[in-house]
C-alpha atoms as a printed R data frame, in Angstrom:
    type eleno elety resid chain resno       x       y       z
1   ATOM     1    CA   UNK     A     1  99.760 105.074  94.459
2   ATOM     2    CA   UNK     A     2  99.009 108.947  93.742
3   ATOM     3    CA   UNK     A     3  95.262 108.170  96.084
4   ATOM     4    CA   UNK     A     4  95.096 111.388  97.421
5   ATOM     5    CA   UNK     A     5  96.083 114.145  95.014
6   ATOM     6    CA   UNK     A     6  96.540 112.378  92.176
7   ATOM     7    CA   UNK     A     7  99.235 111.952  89.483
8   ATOM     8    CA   UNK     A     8 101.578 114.816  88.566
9   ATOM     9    CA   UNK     A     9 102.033 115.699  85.276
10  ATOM    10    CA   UNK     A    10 105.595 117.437  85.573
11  ATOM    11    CA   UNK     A    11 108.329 118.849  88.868
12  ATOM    12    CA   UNK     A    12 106.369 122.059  88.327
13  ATOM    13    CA   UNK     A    13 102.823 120.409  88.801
14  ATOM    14    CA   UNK     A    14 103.779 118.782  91.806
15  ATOM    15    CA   UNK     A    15 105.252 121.856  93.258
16  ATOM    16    CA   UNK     A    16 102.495 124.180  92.101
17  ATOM    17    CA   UNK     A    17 100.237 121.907  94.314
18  ATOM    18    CA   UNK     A    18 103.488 121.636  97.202
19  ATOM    19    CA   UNK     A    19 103.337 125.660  97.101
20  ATOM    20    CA   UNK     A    20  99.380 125.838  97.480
21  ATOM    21    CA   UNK     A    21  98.955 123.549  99.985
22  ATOM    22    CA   UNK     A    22 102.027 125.009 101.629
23  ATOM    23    CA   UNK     A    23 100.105 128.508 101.347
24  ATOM    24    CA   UNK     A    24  96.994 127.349 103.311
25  ATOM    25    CA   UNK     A    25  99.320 126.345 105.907
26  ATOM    26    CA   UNK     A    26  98.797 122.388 105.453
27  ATOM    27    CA   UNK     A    27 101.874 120.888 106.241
28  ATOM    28    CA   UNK     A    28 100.671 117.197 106.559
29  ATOM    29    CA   UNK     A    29  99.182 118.025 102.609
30  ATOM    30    CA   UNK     A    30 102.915 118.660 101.169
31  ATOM    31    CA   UNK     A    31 104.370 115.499 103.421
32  ATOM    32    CA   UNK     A    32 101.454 113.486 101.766
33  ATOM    33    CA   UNK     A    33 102.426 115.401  98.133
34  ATOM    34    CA   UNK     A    34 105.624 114.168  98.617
35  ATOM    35    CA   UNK     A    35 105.269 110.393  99.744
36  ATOM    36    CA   UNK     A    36 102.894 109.778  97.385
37  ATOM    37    CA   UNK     A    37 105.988 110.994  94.725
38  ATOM    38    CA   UNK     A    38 109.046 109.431  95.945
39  ATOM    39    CA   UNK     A    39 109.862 112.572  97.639
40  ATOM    40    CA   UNK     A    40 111.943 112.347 101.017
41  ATOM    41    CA   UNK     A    41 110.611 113.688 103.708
42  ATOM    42    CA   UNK     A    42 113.871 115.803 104.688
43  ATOM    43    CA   UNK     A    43 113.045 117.304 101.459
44  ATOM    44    CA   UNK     A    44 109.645 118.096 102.389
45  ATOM    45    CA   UNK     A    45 110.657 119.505 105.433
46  ATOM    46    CA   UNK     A    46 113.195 122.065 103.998
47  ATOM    47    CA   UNK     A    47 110.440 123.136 101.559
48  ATOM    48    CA   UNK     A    48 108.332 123.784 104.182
49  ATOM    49    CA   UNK     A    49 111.090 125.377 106.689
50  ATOM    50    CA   UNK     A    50 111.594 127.420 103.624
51  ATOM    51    CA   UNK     A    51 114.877 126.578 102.742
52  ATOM    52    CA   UNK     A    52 114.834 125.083  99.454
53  ATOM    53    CA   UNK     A    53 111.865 127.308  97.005
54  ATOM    54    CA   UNK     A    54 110.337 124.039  95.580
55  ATOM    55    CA   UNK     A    55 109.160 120.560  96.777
56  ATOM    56    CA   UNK     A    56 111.392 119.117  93.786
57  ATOM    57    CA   UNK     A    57 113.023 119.578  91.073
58  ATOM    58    CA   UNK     A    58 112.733 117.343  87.452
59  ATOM    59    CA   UNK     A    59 115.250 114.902  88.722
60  ATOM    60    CA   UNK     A    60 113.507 114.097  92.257
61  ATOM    61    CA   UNK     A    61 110.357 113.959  90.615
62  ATOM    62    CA   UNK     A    62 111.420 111.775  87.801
63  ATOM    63    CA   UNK     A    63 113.172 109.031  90.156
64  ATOM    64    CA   UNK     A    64 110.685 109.532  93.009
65  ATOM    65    CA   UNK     A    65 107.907 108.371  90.314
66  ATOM    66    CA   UNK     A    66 110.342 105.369  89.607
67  ATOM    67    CA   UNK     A    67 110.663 104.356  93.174
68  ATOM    68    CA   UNK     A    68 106.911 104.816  93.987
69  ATOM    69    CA   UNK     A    69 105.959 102.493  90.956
70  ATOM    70    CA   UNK     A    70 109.006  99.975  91.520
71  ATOM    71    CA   UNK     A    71 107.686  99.367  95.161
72  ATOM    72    CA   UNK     A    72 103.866  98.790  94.071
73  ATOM    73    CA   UNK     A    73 105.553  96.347  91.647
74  ATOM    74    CA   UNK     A    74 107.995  94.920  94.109
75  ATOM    75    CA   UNK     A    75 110.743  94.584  91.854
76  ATOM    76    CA   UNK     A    76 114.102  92.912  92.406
77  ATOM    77    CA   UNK     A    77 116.989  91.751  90.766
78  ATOM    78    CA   UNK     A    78 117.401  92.318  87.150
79  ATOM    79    CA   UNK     A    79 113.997  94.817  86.961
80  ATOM    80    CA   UNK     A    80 115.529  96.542  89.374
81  ATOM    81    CA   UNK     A    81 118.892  96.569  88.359
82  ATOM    82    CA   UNK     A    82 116.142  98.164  84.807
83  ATOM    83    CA   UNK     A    83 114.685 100.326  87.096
84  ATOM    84    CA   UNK     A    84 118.005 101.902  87.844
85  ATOM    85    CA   UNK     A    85 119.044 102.217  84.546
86  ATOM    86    CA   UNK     A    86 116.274 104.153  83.697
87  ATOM    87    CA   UNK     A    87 117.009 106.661  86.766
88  ATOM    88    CA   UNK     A    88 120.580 106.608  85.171
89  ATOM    89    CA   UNK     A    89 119.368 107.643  81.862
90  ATOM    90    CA   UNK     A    90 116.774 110.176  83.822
91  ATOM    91    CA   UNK     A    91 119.997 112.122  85.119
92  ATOM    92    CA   UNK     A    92 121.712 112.176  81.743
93  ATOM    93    CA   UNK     A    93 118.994 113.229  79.331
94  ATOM    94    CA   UNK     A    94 117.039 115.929  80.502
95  ATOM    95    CA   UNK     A    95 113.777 115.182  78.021
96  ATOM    96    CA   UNK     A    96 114.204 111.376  79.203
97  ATOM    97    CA   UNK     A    97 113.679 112.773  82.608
98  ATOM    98    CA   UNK     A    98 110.585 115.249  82.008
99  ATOM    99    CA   UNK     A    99 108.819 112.633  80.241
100 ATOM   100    CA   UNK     A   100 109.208 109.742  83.096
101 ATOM   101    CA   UNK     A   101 107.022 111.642  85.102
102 ATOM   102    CA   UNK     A   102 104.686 112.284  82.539
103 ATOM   103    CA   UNK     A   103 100.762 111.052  83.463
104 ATOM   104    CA   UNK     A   104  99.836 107.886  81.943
105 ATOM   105    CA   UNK     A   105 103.739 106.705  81.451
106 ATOM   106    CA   UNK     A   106 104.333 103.782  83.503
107 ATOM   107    CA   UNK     A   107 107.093 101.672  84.655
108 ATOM   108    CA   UNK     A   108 104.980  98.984  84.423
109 ATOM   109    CA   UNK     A   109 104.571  99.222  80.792
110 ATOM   110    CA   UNK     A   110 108.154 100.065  80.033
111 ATOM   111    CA   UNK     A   111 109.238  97.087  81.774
112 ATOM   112    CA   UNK     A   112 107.324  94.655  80.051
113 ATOM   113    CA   UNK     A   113 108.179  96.086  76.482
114 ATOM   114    CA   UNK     A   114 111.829  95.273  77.914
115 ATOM   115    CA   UNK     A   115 110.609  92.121  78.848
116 ATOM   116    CA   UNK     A   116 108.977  91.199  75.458
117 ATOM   117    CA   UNK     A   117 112.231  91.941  73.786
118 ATOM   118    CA   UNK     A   118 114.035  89.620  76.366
119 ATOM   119    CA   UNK     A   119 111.586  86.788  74.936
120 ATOM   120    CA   UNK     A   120 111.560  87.554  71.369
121 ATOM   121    CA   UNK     A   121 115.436  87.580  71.355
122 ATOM   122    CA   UNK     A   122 115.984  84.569  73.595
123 ATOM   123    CA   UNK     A   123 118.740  81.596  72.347
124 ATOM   124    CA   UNK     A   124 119.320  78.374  73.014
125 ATOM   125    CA   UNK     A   125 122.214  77.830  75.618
126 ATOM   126    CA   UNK     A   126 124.765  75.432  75.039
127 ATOM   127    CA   UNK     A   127 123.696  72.319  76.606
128 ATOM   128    CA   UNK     A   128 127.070  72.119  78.336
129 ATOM   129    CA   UNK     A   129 126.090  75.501  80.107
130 ATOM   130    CA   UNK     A   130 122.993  74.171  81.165
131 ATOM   131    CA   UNK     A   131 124.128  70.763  82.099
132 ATOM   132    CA   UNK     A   132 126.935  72.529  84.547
133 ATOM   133    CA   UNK     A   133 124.265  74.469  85.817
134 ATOM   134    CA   UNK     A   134 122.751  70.783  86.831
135 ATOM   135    CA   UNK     A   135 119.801  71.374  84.252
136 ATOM   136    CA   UNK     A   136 118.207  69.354  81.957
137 ATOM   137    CA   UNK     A   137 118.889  70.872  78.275
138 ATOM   138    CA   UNK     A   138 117.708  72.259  76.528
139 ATOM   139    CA   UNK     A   139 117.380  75.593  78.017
140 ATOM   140    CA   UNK     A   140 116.274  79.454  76.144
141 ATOM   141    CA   UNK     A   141 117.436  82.887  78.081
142 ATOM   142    CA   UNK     A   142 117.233  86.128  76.272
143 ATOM   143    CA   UNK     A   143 118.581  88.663  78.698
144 ATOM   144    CA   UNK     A   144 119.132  92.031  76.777
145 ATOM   145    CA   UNK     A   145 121.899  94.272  76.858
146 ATOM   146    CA   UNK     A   146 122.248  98.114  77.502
147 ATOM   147    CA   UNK     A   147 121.852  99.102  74.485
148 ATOM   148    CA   UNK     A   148 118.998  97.564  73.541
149 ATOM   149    CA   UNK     A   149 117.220  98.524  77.525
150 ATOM   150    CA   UNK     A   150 118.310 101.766  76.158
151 ATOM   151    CA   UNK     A   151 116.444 102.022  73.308
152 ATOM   152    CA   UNK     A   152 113.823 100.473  74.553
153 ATOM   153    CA   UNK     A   153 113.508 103.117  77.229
154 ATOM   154    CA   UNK     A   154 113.935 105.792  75.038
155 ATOM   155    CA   UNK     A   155 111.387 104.414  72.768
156 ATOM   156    CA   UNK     A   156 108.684 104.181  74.997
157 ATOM   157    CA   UNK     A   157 108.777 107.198  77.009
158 ATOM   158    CA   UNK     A   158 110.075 109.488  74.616
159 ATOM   159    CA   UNK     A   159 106.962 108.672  71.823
């Protein structure tokens, strides 16, 4: 993740880079830029065809971040279904979105703060739930809701 040129601190980072490379005439440079960010390469190529002035905008770069990072952790299921949420929030709140793809903020981390919350707030189900579920009671699941994945989101990249 981010081997060759590193991690970007911003959209306008990773297209100052995009733009130099694109300068020196290194195509295979911007379509490396933009794997290693989540970028598509149809995007890359209408950078480079000169159809589009920048490699990405704060949204793409935001959300490409995400993907590259939920891949490397291989996440499925509920993180993912996190992992969306968070691109969700990304397109609604602009500052949410600049500071995803912020250097040193990682899905990784933001994940297991969710996580920790999911433990701490964890209840015992009702031992008929758990028996219909053919389980042997008794049984804990904390699993939390938006508004809490919210804030938890918010808190962590936003401080």
């Amino acid at each position: 993740m981010f081997e060759k040129f590193g991690e970007f601190d911003s959209a306008e980072e990773l297209n100052r880079a995009a733009s130099a490379q694109l300068a020196e005439g290194d195509t295979e440079a911007i379509y490396t830029i933009a794997e290693e960010n989540g970028i598509d390469k149809e995007d890359a190529a209408d950078f480079i065809a000169g159809d589009v002035p920048e490699l990405s905008n704060p949204l793409m770069a935001a959300v490409g971040k995400l993907n590259i990072e939920a891949a490397v952790l291989r996440l499925s299921g509920l993180t993912e279904d996190w992992k969306g949420y968070i691109a969700q929030q990304c397109a609604e709140n602009k500052e949410l979105c600049l500071a995803v793809r912020k250097r040193g903020k990682k899905l990784e981390l933001c994940m297991g703060e969710i996580l920790r919350h999911a433990f701490e707030k964890k209840v015992r189900l009702a031992d008929s739930i758990v028996k219909a579920a053919k389980l042997n009671p008794p049984l804990y699941l904390g699993i939390p809701g938006r508004a809490d994945v919210k804030r938890i989101i918010e808190n962590y990249y936003l401080k």
